[in-house]
C-alpha positions in Angstrom: 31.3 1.5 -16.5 29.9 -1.6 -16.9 27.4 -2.7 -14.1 27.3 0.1 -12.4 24.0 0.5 -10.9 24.5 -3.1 -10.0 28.0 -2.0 -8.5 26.4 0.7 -6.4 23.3 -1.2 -5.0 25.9 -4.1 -3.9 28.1 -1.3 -2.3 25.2 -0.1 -0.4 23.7 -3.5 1.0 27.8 -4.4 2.4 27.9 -0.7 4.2 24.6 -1.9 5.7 25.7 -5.3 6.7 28.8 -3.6 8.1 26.3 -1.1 10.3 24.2 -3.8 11.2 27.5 -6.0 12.8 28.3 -3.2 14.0 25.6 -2.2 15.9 25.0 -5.9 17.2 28.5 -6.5 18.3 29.1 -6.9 22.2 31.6 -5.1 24.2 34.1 -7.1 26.1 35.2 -4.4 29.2 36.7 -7.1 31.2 37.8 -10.8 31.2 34.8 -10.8 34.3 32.6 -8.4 33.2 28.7 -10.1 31.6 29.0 -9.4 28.2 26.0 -7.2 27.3 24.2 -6.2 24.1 24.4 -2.6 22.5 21.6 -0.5 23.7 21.2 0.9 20.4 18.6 -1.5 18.5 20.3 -3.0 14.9 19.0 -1.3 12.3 17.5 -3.2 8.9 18.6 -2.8 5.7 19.0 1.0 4.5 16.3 2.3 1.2 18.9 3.4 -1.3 16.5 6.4 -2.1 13.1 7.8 -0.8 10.3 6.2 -3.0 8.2 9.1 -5.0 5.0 8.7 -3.8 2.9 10.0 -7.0 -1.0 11.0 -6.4 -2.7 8.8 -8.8 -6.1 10.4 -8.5 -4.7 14.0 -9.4 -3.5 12.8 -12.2 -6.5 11.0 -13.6 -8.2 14.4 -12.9 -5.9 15.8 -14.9 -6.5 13.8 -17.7 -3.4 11.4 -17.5 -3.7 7.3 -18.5 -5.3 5.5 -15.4 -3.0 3.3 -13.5 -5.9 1.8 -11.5 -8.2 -0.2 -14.1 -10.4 2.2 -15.1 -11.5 2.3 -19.2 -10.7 5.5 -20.6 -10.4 6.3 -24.2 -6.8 8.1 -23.3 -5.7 4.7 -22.3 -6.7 2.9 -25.6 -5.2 5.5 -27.1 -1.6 5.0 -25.5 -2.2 1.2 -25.5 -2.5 1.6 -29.6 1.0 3.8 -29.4 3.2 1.6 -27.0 2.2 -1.6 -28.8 4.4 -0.2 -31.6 7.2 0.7 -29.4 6.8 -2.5 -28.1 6.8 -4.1 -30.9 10.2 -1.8 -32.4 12.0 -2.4 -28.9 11.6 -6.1 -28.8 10.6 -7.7 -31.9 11.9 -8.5 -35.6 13.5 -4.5 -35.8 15.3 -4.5 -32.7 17.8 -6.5 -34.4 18.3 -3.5 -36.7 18.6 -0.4 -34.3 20.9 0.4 -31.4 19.3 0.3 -27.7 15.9 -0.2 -29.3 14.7 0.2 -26.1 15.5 3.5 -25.2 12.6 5.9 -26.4 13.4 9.6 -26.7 10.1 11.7 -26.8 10.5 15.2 -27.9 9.2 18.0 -30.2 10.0 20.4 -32.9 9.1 23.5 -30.5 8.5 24.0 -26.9 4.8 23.5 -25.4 3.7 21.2 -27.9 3.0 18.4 -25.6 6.1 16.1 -25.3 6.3 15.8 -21.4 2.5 15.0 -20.9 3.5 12.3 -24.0 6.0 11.0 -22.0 4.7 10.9 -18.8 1.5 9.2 -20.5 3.5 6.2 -22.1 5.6 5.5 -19.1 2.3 5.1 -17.5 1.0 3.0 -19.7 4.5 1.1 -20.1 4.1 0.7 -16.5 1.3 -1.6 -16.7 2.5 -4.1 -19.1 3.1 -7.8 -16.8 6.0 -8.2 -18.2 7.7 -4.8 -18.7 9.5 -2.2 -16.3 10.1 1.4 -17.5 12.5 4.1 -16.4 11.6 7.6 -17.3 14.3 10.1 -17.6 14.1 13.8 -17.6 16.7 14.9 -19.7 15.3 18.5 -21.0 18.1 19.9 -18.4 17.0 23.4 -19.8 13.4 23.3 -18.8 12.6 20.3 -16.9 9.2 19.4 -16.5 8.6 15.8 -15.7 8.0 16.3 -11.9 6.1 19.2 -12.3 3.5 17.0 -14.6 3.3 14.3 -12.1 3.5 16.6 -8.9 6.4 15.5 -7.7 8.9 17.7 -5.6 12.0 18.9 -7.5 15.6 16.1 -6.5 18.8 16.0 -7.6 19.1 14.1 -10.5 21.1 12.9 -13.9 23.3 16.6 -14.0 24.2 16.2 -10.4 25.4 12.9 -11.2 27.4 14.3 -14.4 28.7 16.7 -12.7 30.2 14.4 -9.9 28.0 16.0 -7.0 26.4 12.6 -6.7 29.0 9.8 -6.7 26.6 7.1 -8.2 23.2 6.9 -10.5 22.0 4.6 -8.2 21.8 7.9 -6.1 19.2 9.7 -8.1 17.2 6.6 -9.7 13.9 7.0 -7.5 11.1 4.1 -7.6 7.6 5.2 -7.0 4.4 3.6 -5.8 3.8 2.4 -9.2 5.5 -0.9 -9.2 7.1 -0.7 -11.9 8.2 2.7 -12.9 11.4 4.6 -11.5 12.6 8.2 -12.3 15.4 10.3 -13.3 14.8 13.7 -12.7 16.7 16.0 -14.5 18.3 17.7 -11.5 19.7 21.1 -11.1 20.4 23.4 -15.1 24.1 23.9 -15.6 25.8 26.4 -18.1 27.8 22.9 -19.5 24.7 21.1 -20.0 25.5 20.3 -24.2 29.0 19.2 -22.9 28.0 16.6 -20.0 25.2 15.3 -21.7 27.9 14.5 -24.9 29.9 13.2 -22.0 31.2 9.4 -22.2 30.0 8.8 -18.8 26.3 9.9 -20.0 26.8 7.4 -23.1 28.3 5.0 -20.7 25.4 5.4 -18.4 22.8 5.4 -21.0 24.1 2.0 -22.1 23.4 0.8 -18.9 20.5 1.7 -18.7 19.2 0.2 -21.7 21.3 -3.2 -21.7 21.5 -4.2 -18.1 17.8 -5.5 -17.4 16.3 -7.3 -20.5 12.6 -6.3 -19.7 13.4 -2.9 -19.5 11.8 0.1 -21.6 13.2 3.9 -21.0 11.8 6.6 -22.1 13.8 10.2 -22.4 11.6 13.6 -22.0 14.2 15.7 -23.8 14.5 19.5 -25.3 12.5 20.5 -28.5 15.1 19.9 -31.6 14.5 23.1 -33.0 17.4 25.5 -31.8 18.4 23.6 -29.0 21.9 21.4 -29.3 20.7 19.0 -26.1 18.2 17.3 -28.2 20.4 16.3 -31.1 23.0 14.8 -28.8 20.7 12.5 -27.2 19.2 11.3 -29.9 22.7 9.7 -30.8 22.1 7.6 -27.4 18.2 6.4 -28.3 17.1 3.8 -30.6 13.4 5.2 -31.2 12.0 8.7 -31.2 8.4 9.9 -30.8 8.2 13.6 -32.3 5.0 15.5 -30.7 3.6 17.6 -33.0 0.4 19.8 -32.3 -2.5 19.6 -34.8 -3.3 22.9 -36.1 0.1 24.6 -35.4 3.0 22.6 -36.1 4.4 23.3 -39.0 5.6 20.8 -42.2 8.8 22.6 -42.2 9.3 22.6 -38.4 8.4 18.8 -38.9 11.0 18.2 -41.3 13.5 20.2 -39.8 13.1 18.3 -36.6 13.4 14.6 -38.2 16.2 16.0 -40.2 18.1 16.5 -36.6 17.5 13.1 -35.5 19.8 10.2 -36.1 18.4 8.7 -39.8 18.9 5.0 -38.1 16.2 5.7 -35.4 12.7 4.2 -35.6 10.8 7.6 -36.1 7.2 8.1 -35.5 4.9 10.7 -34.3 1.8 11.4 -31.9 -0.1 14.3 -33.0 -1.6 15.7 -29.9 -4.5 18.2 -28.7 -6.7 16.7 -31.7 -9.7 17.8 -30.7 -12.5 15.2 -30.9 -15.6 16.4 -32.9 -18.1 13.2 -31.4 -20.8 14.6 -30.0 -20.9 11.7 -27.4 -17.2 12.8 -26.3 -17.1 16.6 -26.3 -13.4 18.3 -26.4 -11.9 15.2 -26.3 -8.0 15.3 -27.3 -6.4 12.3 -29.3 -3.1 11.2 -29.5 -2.0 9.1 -32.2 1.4 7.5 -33.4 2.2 7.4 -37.2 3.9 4.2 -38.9 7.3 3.7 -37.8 9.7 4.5 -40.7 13.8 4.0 -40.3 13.7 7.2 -42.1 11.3 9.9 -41.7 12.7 12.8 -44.1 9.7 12.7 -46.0 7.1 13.3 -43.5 
């Protein structure tokens, strides 16, 4: 399925060429009849999707990185995590791991901060000059990534597995942030394991990570523990960010969770809701990424 966003964008611009002759073509009644010119005005180019249109302000109240300058510790804090990823996805290791650019974020159990993690470093992703970044919800069980951002549910990377949408052009929204498009997860299905192990999801997946240089994508998937979604996509990512809460994740729940990752991933960790104890900077939370390791058994 090589080039097939590429195949489905060019697809759409000659069906709107075609409406656009169409529409301006002049009808010939008679040999001695004026020739006249449609009524109905030629339209422009079609928008292959409607744009999200994300409300920046609610989330800066709700604590997310600021896409509009402002100096907040949360954004130091992300800069810090994403220079690594950076760093993994496009310098000396990228050589070493497959699709170094594709960035799974996830969790050893649910609630332990993954999607706000994800959200955040797409964010700040977004911001880089020369960077774009695709974030894709792929906890199909529980998705959450539109909810964080307050976004209205769309159909998204099942209905495209499943065939209901006919290209992934289809369900690959931009948003007013320049450079950040979505994948929502779309509607659960009872097969979810199955299509997501599917070759057209690898297929897809390689797409997404080879076909535009500059490109970073992060994946919001299902906690590892007890859930078979999570250790099928990790097969697809080069990198994997494991969330883990201070003060309630557990060493075993850690180890457990690394130990159903691929052992060729570039494996780190934020540990989130870290509760700053600076007076100057009550209940502050920090997030911070540990050093990359190829393997991470022994964390």
């Amino acid at each position: 399925m090589s080039n097939t966003i590429e195949k489905a964008l060019q697809r759409r611009r000659e069906a709107a060429a075609a409406e656009n002759a169409k529409n301006e073509k002049q009808p010939t009644p008679g040999a001695n009849t004026p020739k006249r010119r449609s009524a109905a005005p030629a339209r422009g180019p079609q928008t292959l999707v409607e744009p999200f249109d994300i409300n920046i302000e609610r989330l800066e109240a709700n604590g997310h990185v600021s896409v509009t300058g402002q100096r907040r510790g949360i954004n130091e804090e992300y800069r810090e995590i994403k220079r690594k990823l950076l760093a993994n996805a496009f310098g000396p290791l990228a050589s070493t791991l497959k699709n170094s650019n594709i960035i799974m974020v996830t969790s050893g159990r649910a609630s332990e901060g993954k999607t706000f993690t994800a959200t955040n470093l797409a964010l700040s992703i977004a911001a880089e000059q020369d960077k774009t970044v695709l974030l894709v919800d792929a906890d199909v069980l529980k998705p959450n990534v539109l909810n964080t951002l307050g976004l209205e549910r769309r159909q998204g990377i099942m209905e495209y597995l499943t065939g209901e949408v006919d290209d992934i052009a289809d369900v690959l929204y931009p948003t007013n942030i320049d450079k950040l498009k979505i994948v929502p997860a779309g509607r659960t299905h009872h097969l979810s394991t199955e299509l997501l192990a599917s070759q057209k999801m690898h297929e897809t997946v390689d797409e997404f990570a080879n076909r535009y240089p500059d490109r970073i994508v992060i994946i919001d998937t299902p906690p590892l523990i007890g859930i078979t979604e999570s250790a099928v996509l990790a097969n697809f990512a080069g990198q994997a960010v494991v969330v883990v809460e201070e003060g309630r994740s557990k060493l075993s729940d850690i180890r457990l969770s690394t130990e159903r990752l691929n052992p060729n991933m570039a494996i780190g960790f934020v540990v989130n809701k870290v509760v700053n104890k600076d007076a100057n900077d009550p209940g502050y939370y920090g997030y911070y990424y540990a050093e990359d390791e190829k393997k991470a058994n022994e964390a």
